[in-house]
Structure formats: C-alpha cells, structure tokens
Steps between C-alpha positions, in 0.01 A plus 500: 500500500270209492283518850567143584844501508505812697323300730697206496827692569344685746437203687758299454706802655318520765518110584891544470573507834621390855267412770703318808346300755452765746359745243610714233893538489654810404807448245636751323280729318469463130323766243429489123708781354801351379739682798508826733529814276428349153219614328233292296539505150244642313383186329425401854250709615186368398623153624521653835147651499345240415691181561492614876192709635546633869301258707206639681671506869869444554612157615440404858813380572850594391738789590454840398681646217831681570614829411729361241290236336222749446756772340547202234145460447333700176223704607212323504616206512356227814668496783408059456306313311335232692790404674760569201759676773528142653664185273678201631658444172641842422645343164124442352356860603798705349419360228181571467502846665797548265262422161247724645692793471631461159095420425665175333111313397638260329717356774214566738297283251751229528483503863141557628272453106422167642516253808676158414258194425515247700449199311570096538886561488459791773606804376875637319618866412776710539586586849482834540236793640158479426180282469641385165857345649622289803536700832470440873162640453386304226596205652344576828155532348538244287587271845228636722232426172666112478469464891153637502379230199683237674313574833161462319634189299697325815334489858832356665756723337593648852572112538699415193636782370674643138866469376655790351879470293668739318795503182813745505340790340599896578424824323668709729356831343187381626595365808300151439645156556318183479645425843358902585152396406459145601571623884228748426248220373587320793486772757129555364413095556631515872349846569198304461596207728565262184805293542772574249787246344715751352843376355822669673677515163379477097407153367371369186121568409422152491582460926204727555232270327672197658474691845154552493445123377742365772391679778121492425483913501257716336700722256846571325605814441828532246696809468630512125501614167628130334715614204383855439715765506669647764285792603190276525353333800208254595236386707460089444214314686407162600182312617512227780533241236870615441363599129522867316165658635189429188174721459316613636741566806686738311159748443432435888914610570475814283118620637653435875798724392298769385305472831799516718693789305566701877811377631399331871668599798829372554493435142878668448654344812670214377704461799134394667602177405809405606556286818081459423395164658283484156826517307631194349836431299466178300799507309687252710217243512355564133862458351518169687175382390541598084781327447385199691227486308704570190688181581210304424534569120821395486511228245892363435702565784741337426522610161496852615845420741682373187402737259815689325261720357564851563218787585546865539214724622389873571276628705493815238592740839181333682421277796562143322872447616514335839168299395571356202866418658258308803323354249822336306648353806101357609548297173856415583600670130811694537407949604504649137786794424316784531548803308699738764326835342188404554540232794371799750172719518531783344150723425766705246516190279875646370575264255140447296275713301174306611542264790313227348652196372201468223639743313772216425858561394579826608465418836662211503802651337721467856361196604624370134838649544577321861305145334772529235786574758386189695399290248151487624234380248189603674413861611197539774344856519258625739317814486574727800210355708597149441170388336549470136820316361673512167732195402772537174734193419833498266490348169709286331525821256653697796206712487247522816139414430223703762200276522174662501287438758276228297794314435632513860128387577536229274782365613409524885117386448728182284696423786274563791263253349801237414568555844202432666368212276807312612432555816109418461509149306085523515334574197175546710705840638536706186075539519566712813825664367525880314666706323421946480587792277436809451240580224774686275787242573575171252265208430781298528383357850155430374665300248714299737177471699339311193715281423652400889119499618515727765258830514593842376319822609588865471601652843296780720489408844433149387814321657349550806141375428689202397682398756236547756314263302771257538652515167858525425646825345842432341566807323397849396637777277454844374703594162646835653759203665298453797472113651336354753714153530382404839150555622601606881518854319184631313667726287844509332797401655834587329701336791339167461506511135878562466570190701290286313605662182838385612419131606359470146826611344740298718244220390526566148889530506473111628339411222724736268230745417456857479216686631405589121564173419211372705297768413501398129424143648188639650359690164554197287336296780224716555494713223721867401307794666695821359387776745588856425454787742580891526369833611454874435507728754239770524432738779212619420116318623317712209695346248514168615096501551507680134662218356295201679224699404579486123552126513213463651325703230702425181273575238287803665228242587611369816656153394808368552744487217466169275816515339881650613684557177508157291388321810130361560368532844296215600404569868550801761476494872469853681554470896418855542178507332462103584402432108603179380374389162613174535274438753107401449416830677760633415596626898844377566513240741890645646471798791468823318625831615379860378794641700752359241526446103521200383385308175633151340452442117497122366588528154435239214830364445515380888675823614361690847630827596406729800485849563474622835624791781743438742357531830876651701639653167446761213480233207248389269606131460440207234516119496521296203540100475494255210462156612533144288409191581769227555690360195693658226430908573762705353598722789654730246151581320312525768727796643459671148147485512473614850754781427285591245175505720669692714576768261181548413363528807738759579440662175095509527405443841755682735589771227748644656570826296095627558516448855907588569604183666835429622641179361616238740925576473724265293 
C-alpha cells in the first residue's frame, strides 16, 4: 500500500469527527470492522496493518471501549485511530472503514490518491468520502483556507463580509447537500467574527456575484456542480469585483487550504450560526434589487404585453423556475408554460440522462412535447443552476432547431447592440462601447465589431476593468451557452438571458421573423461563421498529458505538428506552455495556464480549431470555426470543409482508439 495514502486516510479519519462547543461530544461509537461478530476477510488484513498503525498513546478524550465493541474487534486491531471512534457524518466513515476491511485500494485510491485542486472555477468532484470528493470535511478546510487568504487580502472583511448560496443538490449516501455544506462554510466565516449573507433557500449562481457587487462584500461563495451529474458537487468563488476569482488568487486559495487542513473549533457546529447577529438573509432584499435592475434592459414593453408568441421553459429539475417566471412578468411578457416534470428541484434529475441542456435534443425532448401541445414556438432551457441557457425554435418544417451557443450569441450580441444604438443616437459613444468572448467561442462578434465600429476583446476578468474605466459593456458570451446580457452580473446569467432572448423573439414575430431567420440576416451581413464543437471524455490525467504531450512533440523533435491530415497549419498558440508563433517572440500575449490543456491551430484555408481540458468535467474538448467574409459564401461548403477539418483532427490529433476515448453520445 502506497505510504502516502496510508497517510492520507489515516488522517482524514482522524479529522472525521465531532467537536461541540463545550468540548468533545460523545455520539455513538463507531469501529472499522464491518459489524459485531464478522470477521475480516482475508484480503483485508494487510490493509488493516498498515492502513491503520496503533497510535503511540490512546486518544485523550473519548469513552472507553465496551465489552461488546471490543468482542467485535480482530485482535490486534486499534482500539482508534486518531479519533476514528468519533464521526459526525456516520454515512462518510462506514464507508471508508467499510473499504478498509475488504483492503479495497482501488476505492481507497479514488477517495484519498489525491486532494481536489482548487483552481479559478473553485473546485468540483463527486461528493462522497475522502480528500478526492465533496464532504463536510473537505469543505470545511477548503472554507477556513478561503477565509484565511481573504483576511490577508481584505483588512475590513469583519466589516463587509462574504455571501454564500447554494443549488438543490443531495447524495444522500453521502450525506452532503449543497445547502449541508454552505451552512458549514458559513459557520466557519462567523466563527471568526466575519459577517455572513447566506441565502435561506437555493437561487441561481448568478445572485451570488450580483450580491457581492450590490452589497460591496468581499467574497461569493456558490454551492453547485452547474450541469454535471448528479453525484457531483462544487465549490464556486468570487472576488469583490462580483467576477469568477483570476490568478494568482487561486494558488494563494489552494496554499491557504493546505495550511488550514485541521478542522477549527466549532468547525462542525453549524447551529453556531443561527439567530447569530453576524447572520444575514438577503434573499428578500437581493430578489428585489435583480429584477429591478433587470427592468432596466427592458427594451419593448409594450411589444412584450402584446406578444401572442408562446414560450415554454425548464428548469431541467434545478433552481431556474420561480426566477425566470419573475423575470417574465419584470418585462411584462406573459410567465412561460413550464415543463411540470422538471418545474421542481430535484438532485435525482428523473427524467434526463445528463442534466445539461448543451447536450441539445435529448433533453429537450419534454419541453418539445408540451411546446407542441401548446403551440409554443420557442423553448427556454436552463441548466439546473440557472446560469447557462439553451434556446430551440419550431420550423416551418415542423422540426425544432437547438441553437448552439455561437448562434444564440449572435443573435443576442445582434440585438443588444440594435438595442442600445437606438437608444444612443451618438456616434462619438461606440469609441467607449465593447463587446467580449471567450477565446474558444465565434468570431462572429469581432466581425460585427468591424463593421458597426465598436471594440471587440476576448473576455477574462476584463468586463470589469472596463467598466471601471468608464466604458460601456453591452454583452459577453462563452460558447458552452453561457451569456452575460447585462453587466450588473459578472458572469453568466441564464435568468436574464431568457428574458431578453424572449423580447428578441416577440420582436422578431412583429416584424414576421424567425429567430433563424435573423440569424441568417446576421451571417450574410457580417459574414457565415460555421462553428463546430464536441468532446471525448477521458478519465484519466496520464493520458490526457500523454496526448498534449505528443502534439506538442509531433515529429520526436519537439515541434508542433505542421500539417493535420490534408490540412496546412499556419499558426499555433499554446496557453499552457504560453508559445505563440504568431507572435514576434513568439510568447502569447492571452493568460496562460499550466494547470489546464489547451492549444488553438490556425490552419491555411482560414479554419481555427482548439483543443483543450475541461476544467469541472472528464472531457478532452475541441473547437473548430470557418469564417467568410461578407458577400456570396456558400454556407453549404463551408460546413463540408469544416466537417472535414474536423475529421481529421479527430482522426490525427485526438486519436481516439490509441488513447481509449469515449466519444461525445449521438
């Protein structure tokens, strides 16, 4: 058994416990063999001779063993290991006591063969027992490491405080809950006298960045896994901008966690903080506020209260419902029909496979049925934390079209723009006035930027930087269908952009135009840009380093490939290594990352395709886009030669027989 994850179980075991506020509490007593009277199987007892060595002095506190408890104890087995007879999640240390005495390494592995990283978007994982997985311990250290960084980083924090909000997540085998671990997050703020704004129920993730901008706080803290499955959980953290936290705060975060690994006193009382004078609720006030503030971007009321356009939405079993519902009636548009199978929070997610409207159709396939029964032409999806948003619209052919997520930005960046330039006669404006996107999403806003003469820059924390320089931010997108529509929220906002996404349709319906209607407008305005994007999945680091590696070192003399298949490569741009030959020093001028894979090749035909990790998920993913410039482009060839590009870049660069992948499911 490898001596560091010994070591790790060992002390993860022995951190597993209960200590009240009046000192250590004495619950029921809990042992590693599997129950009274069964013996260990043989395959287990190496595992417990060396997984668990007999400390050198028996714990100072705890009860002593009882007669019957130490008839089920082997011989020679500890009485405790550091404090293993004590757990305040019972659910976590059977199952770990219960792999130790089957000797079960390679679930051990799972569990303790290494801690989560913290990185920019926090941390995600199965919740489950272990340094490897989301538990009340995990997140406790993880909490007490944020608090500490924030008290070096923040001298009024006892002044201004964090928020913390949670989604609808459960894995009861585990015992964790998002609402479970954001009172223990918060109970380790106000156990060191830092005031707390924890929402009473679950909210979208975008209300926690919009909290910390609204009430000038320090941090967010969000509770969720997004759209991962259901057994996963996550850790999602803001800076006092009200932006997704940047480097190097996230090195700082991870070194302070591994600094503060001993859970503080108090640490498992949770009920320390209720009736706490540093306790807030902001739900009320906060709910008041957003959609107040949503009002704002409210372009055609009147338009919106004539509309007979018909909506139907699902919150895919998450938190979206009542919000987006608030959201319709803040624009005075009619409350969508929501789908009634997935109108409430559900962490089973029943009725889908994945719970991530991405994936397109197939989780749409009940919102379609009840758009057809209603005779709805639009269908809003949220993911279950209400950040991202997928939008599908009937065709004339009776078939529903799912827009990817550079279309929907096209047609949002169009019509945020339209809106705001007839709002803003003054040429003089558009100098001050951006556009952002994500380094792997569409041109197709740079090329709207061109021609309208407003500025175009790829996103980081940027919208921020901008508007504190007094510029105007209109819009900002990610392709995985995440929008930022109004700039109040930093990050995406699914419950703003379903609103607006239905203004512009009830808009368009004046005008007797279809969403994909307009969006062929915009390409022959501004040029097609045919975008096509997948994934493999791959659970395995070696590999994926393996295969970055290889590209990295195509022909056995460390250089990049020059050609993929029939294709010519004309420029490459590594943001892990930060090489970028197109550059006169070739160092790439865009924030690089050794934490993550990711490489973009330009290829000779006009064609630019990325490869990179997923920072939440198991999945090697790729990027491709073929732009033209305005005029007579045939759409049609241009998908046949990026289909083809594709291909080959699946067939020489990802090569997914040598390294096993798992193809992205039709």
């Amino acid at each position: 058994m490898d001596a560091r994850l010994e070591q790790e179980t060992a002390q993860w075991l022995r951190w597993d416990k209960v200590r009240g506020e009046r000192g250590w509490e004495r619950p029921e007593r809990v042992l590693v063999p599997p129950r009274r009277g069964a013996a260990f199987p043989a395959a287990s007892a190496d595992a417990r001779a060396s997984f668990l060595p007999s400390p050198a002095s028996p714990p100072a506190a705890g009860p002593r063993e009882d007669p019957d408890t130490a008839a089920a104890r082997p011989p020679g087995f500890p009485l405790a290991c550091g404090g293993l007879q004590i757990s305040p999640n019972p659910l976590t240390l059977e199952s770990v006591k219960q792999l130790i005495a089957e000797g079960n390494k390679e679930e051990l592995q799972k569990c303790f063969g290494a801690r989560m990283e913290f990185g920019t978007a926090g941390l995600r994982a199965p919740m489950g027992a272990g340094i490897s997985h989301m538990n009340d311990l995990t997140i406790i250290q993880t909490t007490q490491g944020f608090c500490r960084y924030l008290e070096e980083q923040f001298s009024d924090l006892k002044q201004r405080g964090v928020v913390i909000s949670f989604d609808a997540r459960a894995h009861p085998p585990s015992g964790g809950s998002s609402r479970r671990f954001a009172r223990l997050a918060a109970t380790t703020f106000i156990s060191q006298g830092i005031p707390v704004h924890l929402f009473s129920d679950i909210t979208p993730t975008p209300f926690v960045p919009y909290t910390v901008s609204h009430l000038k706080l320090c941090a967010g803290i969000m509770i969720t896994a997004s759209h991962n499955p259901k057994q996963d959980n996550g850790y999602k953290v803001y800076w006092d901008n009200g932006a997704q936290i940047i480097s190097p705060h996230d090195k700082g975060i991870s070194q302070a966690i591994e600094e503060n690994l001993e859970p503080w006193p108090q640490a498992w009382d949770d009920s320390l903080i209720d009736g706490n004078a540093l306790l807030h609720n902001p739900s009320a006030s906060i709910n008041t506020s957003y959609f107040e503030d949503l009002k704002k971007y409210c372009f055609h009321r009147s338009v919106n209260r004539e509309t007979k356009l018909k909506f139907v939405h699902t919150s895919v079993h998450g938190v979206g419902h009542d919000f987006v519902q608030l959201a319709f009636k803040a624009f005075d548009l009619v409350p969508p029909e929501a789908v009634p199978q997935q109108k409430d929070p559900d962490p089973e997610f029943p009725t889908i496979k994945y719970p991530n409207p991405e994936e397109g159709k197939d989780v749409l396939t009940l919102s379609f049925a009840l758009a057809d029964k209603t005779k709805a032409k639009i269908v809003l999806a949220n993911d279950p934390d209400a950040d991202r948003l997928a939008v599908a619209e009937k065709q004339d052919s009776g078939e529903w079209r799912v827009f990817s997520g550079n279309e929907l930005g096209a047609l949002l960046g169009w019509w945020l723009f339209t809106s705001w330039k007839e709002k803003n006669q003054d040429q003089g404006a558009l100098k001050d006035t951006y556009m952002l996107s994500s380094t792997v999403s569409s041109k197709i806003l740079q090329a709207i930027a061109l021609k309208e003469g407003f500025h175009f820059e790829w996103m980081g924390n940027r919208a921020k930087q901008l508007i504190d320089q007094g510029k105007t931010v209109l819009f900002a997108f990610e392709e995985a269908i995440g929008y930022m529509c109004c700039p109040f929220v930093l990050d995406k906002d699914g419950v703003s952009a379903a609103v607006i996404s239905a203004e512009l349709a009830s808009f368009l319906a004046t005008k007797n135009l279809s969403l994909s209607q307009q969006l062929k407008a915009i390409y022959v305005e501004y040029g097609y840009h045919i975008t096509k994007a997948s994934y493999f999945i791959c659970h395995d680091q070696d590999t994926i380093k393996k295969l970055f590696g290889n590209l990295r070192n195509y022909d056995g003399k460390n250089n990049y490939p020059k050609t993929c298949g029939k294709f010519e490569i004309s420029a490459i741009r590594d943001l892990t290594t930060g090489y970028d030959d197109s550059q006169p020093d070739k160092k790439a001028v865009l924030p690089t990352s050794k934490s993550s894979q990711m490489i973009t090749f330009t290829f000779a035909n006009g064609g630019v395709a990325t490869m990179r990790t997923s920072g939440t998920e198991p999945k090697i993913k790729y990027y491709a886009e073929l732009c033209a410039p305005p005029g007579n482009s045939d759409p049609e060839q241009l998908k046949k030669e990026l289909n083809e590009l594709v291909n080959a870049i699946e067939e020489n660069f990802f090569q997914p027989q040598k390294y096993n992948l798992q193809p992205k499911a039709e």
